[in-house]
C-alpha positions in Angstrom: 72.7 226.3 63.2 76.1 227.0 62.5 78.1 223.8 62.3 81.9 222.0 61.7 84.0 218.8 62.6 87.3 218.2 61.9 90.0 216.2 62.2 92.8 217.0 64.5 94.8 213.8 63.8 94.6 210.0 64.1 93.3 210.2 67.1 91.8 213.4 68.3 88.6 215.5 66.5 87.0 218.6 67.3 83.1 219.4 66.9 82.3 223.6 67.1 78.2 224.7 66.8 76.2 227.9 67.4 72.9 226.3 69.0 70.5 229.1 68.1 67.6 229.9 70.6 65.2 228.9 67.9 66.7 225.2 68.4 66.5 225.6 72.7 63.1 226.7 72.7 61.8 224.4 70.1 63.9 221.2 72.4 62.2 223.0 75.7 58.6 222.6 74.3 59.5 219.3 73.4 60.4 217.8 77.0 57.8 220.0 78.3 55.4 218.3 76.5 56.8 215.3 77.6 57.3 215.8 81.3 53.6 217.1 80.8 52.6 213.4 80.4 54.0 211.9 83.8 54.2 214.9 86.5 52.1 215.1 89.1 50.7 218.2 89.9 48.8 219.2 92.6 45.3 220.5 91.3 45.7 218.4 87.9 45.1 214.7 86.7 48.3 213.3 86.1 48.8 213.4 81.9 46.4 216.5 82.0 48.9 219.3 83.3 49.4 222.0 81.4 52.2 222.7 79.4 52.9 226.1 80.8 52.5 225.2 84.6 55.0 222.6 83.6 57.7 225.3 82.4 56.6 227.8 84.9 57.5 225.1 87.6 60.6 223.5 86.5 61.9 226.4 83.9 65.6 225.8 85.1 65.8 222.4 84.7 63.7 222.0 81.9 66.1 224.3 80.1 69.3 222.2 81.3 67.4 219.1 79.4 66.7 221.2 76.3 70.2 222.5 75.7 71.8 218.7 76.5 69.4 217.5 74.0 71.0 219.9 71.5 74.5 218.8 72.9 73.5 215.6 72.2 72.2 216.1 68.7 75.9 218.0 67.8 78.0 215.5 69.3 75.9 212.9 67.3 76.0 214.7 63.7 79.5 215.6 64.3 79.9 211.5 64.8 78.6 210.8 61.8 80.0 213.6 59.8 83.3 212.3 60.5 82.3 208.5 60.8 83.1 208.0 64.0 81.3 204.9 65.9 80.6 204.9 69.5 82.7 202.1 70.0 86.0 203.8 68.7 85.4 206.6 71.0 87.7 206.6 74.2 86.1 208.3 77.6 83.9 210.8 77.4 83.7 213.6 75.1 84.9 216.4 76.7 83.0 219.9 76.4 85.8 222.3 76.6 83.5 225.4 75.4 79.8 226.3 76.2 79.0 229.9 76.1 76.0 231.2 76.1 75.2 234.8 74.1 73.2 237.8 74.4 70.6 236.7 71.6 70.1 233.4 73.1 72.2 231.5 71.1 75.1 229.0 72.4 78.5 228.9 70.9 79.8 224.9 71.4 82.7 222.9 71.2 83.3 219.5 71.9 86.5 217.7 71.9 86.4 213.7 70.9 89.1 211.3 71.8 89.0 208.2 69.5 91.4 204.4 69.3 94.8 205.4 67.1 95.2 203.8 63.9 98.2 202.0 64.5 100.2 201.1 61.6 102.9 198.2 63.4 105.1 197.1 60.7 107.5 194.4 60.4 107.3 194.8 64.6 109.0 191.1 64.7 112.4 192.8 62.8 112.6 195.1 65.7 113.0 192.1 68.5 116.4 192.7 70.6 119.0 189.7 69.8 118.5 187.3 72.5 121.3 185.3 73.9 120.4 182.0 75.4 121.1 181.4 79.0 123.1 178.8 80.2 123.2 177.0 83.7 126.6 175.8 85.0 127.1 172.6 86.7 127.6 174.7 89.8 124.8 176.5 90.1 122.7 172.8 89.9 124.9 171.6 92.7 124.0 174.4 95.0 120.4 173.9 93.7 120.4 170.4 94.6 122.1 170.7 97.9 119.2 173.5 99.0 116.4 170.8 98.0 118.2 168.7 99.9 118.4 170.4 103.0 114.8 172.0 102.8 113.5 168.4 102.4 115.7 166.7 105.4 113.8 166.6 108.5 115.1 168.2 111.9 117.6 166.6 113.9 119.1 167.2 117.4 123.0 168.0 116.7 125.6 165.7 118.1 127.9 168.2 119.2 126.6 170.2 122.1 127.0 173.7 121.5 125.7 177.1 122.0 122.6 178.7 120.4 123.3 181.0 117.3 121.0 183.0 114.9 119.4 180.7 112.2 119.3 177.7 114.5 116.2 175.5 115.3 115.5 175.0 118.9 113.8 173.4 121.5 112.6 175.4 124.5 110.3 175.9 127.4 109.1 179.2 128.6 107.2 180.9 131.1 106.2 184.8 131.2 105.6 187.1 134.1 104.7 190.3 134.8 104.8 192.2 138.0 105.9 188.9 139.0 102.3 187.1 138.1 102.2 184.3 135.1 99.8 185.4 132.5 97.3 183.1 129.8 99.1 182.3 126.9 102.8 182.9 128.3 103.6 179.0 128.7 104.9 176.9 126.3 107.2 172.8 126.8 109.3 171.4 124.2 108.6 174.6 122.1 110.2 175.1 118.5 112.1 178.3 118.1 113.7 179.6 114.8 116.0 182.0 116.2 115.8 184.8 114.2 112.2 184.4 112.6 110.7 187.4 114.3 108.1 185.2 115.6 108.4 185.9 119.3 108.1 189.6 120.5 110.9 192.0 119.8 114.2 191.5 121.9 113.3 187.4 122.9 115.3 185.8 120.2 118.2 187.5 120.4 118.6 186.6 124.3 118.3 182.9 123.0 121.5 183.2 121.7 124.1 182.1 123.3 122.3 180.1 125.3 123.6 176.1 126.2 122.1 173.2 126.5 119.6 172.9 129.7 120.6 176.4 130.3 118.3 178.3 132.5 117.6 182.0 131.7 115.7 185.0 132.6 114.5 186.5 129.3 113.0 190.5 129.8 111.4 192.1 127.2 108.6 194.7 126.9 105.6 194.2 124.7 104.8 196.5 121.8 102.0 198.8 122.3 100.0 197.5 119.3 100.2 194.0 121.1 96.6 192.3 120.2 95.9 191.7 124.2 95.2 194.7 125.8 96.1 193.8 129.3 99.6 193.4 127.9 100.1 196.0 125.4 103.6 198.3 126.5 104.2 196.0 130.1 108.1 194.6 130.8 107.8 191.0 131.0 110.0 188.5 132.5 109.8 184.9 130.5 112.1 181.8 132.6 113.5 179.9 129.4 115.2 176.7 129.1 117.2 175.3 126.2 116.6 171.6 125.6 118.1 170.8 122.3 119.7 172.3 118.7 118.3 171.2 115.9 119.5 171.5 112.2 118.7 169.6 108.9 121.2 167.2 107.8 121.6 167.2 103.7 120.6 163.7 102.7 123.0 162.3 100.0 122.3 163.3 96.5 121.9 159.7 94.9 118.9 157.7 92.7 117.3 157.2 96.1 116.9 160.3 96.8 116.1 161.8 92.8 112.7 159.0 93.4 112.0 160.9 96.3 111.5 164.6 94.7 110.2 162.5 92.0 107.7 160.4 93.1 105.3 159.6 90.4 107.8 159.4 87.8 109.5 155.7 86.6 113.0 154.9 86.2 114.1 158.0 87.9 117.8 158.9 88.7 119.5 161.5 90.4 120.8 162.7 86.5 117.2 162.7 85.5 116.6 165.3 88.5 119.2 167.2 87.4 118.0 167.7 84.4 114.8 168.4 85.4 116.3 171.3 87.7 118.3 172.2 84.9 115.2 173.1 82.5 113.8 174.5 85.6 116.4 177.0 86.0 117.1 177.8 82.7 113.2 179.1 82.6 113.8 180.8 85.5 116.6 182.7 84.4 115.1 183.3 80.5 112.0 184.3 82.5 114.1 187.3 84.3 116.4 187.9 81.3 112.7 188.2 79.8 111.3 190.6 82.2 114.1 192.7 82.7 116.1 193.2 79.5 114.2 192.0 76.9 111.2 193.4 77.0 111.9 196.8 78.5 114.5 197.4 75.2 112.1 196.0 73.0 109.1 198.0 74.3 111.7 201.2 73.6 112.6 200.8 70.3 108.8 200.1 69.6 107.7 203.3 71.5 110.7 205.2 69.4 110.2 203.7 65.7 106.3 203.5 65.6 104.2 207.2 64.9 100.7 207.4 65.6 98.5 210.4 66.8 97.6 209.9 70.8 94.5 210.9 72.2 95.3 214.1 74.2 92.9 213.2 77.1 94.6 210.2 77.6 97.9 211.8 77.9 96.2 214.6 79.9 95.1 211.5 82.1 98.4 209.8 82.6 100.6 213.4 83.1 97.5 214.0 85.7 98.3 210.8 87.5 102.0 211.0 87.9 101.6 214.8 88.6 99.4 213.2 91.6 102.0 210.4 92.5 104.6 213.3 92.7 102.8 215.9 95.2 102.0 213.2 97.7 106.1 213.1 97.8 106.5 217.0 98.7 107.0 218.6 101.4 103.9 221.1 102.7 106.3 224.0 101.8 106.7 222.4 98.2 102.9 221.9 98.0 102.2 225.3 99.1 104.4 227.0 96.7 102.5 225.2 94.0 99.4 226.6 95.2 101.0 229.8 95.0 102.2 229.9 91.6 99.9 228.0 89.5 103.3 228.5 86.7 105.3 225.8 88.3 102.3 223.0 88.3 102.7 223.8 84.7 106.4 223.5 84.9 106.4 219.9 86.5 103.5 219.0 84.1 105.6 219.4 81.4 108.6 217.9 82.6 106.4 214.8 83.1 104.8 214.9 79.5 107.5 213.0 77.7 107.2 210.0 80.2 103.4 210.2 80.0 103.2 210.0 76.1 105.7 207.0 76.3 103.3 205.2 78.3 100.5 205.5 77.0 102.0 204.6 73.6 103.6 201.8 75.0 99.9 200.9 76.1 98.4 201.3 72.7 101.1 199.1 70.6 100.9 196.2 73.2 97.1 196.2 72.3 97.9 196.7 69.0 100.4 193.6 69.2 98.2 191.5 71.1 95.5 191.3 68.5 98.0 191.1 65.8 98.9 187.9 67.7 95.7 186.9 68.7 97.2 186.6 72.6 93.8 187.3 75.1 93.8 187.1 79.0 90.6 186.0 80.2 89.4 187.8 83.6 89.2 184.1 85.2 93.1 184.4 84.5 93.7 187.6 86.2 91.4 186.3 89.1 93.8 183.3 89.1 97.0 185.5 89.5 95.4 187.6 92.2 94.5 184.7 94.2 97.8 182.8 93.7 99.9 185.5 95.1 97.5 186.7 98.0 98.1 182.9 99.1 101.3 183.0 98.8 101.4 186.3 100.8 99.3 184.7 103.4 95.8 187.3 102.1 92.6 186.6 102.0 92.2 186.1 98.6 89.0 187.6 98.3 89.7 190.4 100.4 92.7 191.2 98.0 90.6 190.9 94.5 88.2 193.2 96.5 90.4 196.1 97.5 91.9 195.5 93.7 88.7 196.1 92.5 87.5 198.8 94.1 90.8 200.9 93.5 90.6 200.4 89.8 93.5 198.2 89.8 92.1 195.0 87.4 92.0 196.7 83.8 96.2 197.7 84.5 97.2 194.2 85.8 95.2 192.6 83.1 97.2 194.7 80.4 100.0 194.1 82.3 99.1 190.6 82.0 98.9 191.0 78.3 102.3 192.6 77.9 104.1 190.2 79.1 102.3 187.2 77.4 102.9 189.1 74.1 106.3 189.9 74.5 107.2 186.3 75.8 105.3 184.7 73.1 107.2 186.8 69.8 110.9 186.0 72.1 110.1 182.4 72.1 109.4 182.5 68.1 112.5 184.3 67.9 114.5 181.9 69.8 112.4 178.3 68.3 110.9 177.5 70.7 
């Protein structure tokens, strides 16, 4: 058998063979033999089947086993030839030729994707300068003032005026249609934000303007998606009445109120708040100055100044993906022009390329730095994250982690996960902290 491996680069090899038909038929007596042990044939005692019935009967596939088992055996000497473990493989080994020949014979090649051999460097001299962010006096006031007001409960306003958009009211309501009250359509003493979105499209706005004990006919249609049937697209009339404004009233910003926001602390004043929301603020803004300057220029000058060989499946993967993300944006004239000239997939393809190998670089060094500095996220933590923000979006957290799971999403926002824990961790050392 004809045989060679070689090295591409760092990350890519090559394994070409010429399986003779000595090799097949030798491999097809083999699992004959073996499938000759367990098939049950009509007319025989299982074990006791012949080897010929047995390749008379399943020839085909008998011969699809025989030539993977020779596959197997020149993806497997081609391993070792170029010491190549199973572990630093990436995907599958792609068969890119398999031809069979006149004499029986089957020319082979194989193409093996393998984990870079990344070479970082001093990778902490390339950090960005970082320039520490300072909160001003100001922006804690305005801080302080919207704690202040998000913590003050409602009160009815002393000065009677009319309704206006952002204002909390009180009202009573009853809806009709065709002139008939309907379940569900009654509400007393019923708090409103005006302007929420709460109430079905058009109702709110016809609050405004309204006065106190103000009577008012209120018509609106339901939307056609509306959850009760029997009121989905109808015009409905709803009789409101405005009791009462109601906004919160700032409580003063004294030591009274600092031992309020912080409750379980001791000797609390309202400078010790402020320097808590000062330390919360300034993390706040480092976190962003993080996120979006920082680490984007950083990840840049790391994709530019590091070299290393990239798997070309990978790449292929990643042009493939965004190639994907693009046509679901064209128009069905775009898409059938495509399909008419193969040339200008290949066009866009390329024109995608350089973002493609930038990513998946990118992808590679923030592995390569997160075992450099031993930084891990467990899958409890992703699992934490997910369910965190589904709550805060008001998801089912499960439901959310499920749909994640099942679109492949966890393995990116893991790495994701990674990057930015990385990143955060070598700005910190930068910065002292």
């Amino acid at each position: 058998m004809e045989f060679n491996a070689n090295r591409v680069d760092g990350a890519n090899a090559v394994i070409t063979a010429t399986v003779t038909k000595e090799t097949i038929e030798t491999n097809l007596d083999k699992v004959a033999k073996e499938a000759a042990k367990t098939m049950n044939v009509q007319g025989f005692r299982k074990g006791k089947v012949p080897v010929a019935v047995v390749k008379q009967r399943y020839a085909d596939k008998l011969r699809e086993d025989a030539e993977a088992d020779a596959l197997r055996k020149v993806l497997n000497n081609g391993l070792k030839e170029l010491s190549i473990a199973n572990e630093d493989l990436i995907g599958e080994p792609n068969i890119s030729k398999f031809d069979k020949k006149e004499d029986g014979s089957i020319d082979v090649e194989i193409l093996v994707a393998t984990k870079p051999t990344i070479d970082l460097g001093d990778y902490k001299s390339l950090l960005p300068a970082i320039v520490e962010k300072e909160i001003d006096v100001k922006e804690i006031d305005a801080r302080l003032e919207e704690i202040s007001k998000s913590s003050a409960p409602l009160e009815k306003i002393t000065k009677k005026r009319a309704a206006k958009d952002g204002d909390h009211s009180v009202i009573d309501f009853e809806g009709f249609v065709d002139g008939v009250a309907f379940e569900g359509g009654k509400a007393e003493k019923y708090p409103l934000l005006i302007g929420s979105g709460s109430f079905i499209p058009g109702f709110e706005e016809q609050v405004i303007g309204m006065k106190y004990e103000e009577q008012k006919d209120i018509i609106v249609t339901f939307p056609e998606s509306y959850q009760a049937k029997n009121l989905a697209g109808k015009e409905a009339t709803f009789k409101v009445t405005l009791h009462e404004i109601q906004e919160k009233v700032a409580a003063e910003l004294n030591d009274e109120f600092a031992q309020k926001i912080l409750p379980g602390e001791e000797n609390v004043t309202i400078d010790t708040l402020r320097e808590k929301i000062k330390e919360q603020m300034k993390a706040e803004s480092m976190g962003k100055y993080y996120r979006e300057e920082l680490k984007p220029e950083y990840l840049e000058t790391l994709v530019k100044e590091i070299e290393f060989a990239l798997p070309n499946s990978v790449v292929d993967q990643e042009i493939n993906y965004a190639l994907n993300n693009k046509v679901r944006t064209m128009t069905e004239d775009e898409i059938k022009a495509l399909q008419e000239d193969p040339s200008k997939v290949e066009e866009i393809r390329n024109e995608l390329k350089e973002d493609a190998v930038n990513s998946v670089k990118a992808t590679f060094i923030i592995d390569a730095l997160a075992k450099a500095e031993n930084v891990q996220v467990s899958d409890q933590e992703v699992m934490q994250v997910l369910y965190y923000e589904a709550m805060q979006m008001g998801q089912n957290p499960q439901e959310v982690v499920k749909q994640y799971q099942e679109a492949g999403y966890l393995p990116a926002i893991k790495m994701s996960m990674i990057e930015e824990k990385v990143i955060s961790k070598l700005l910190d050392e930068k910065l002292g902290k």
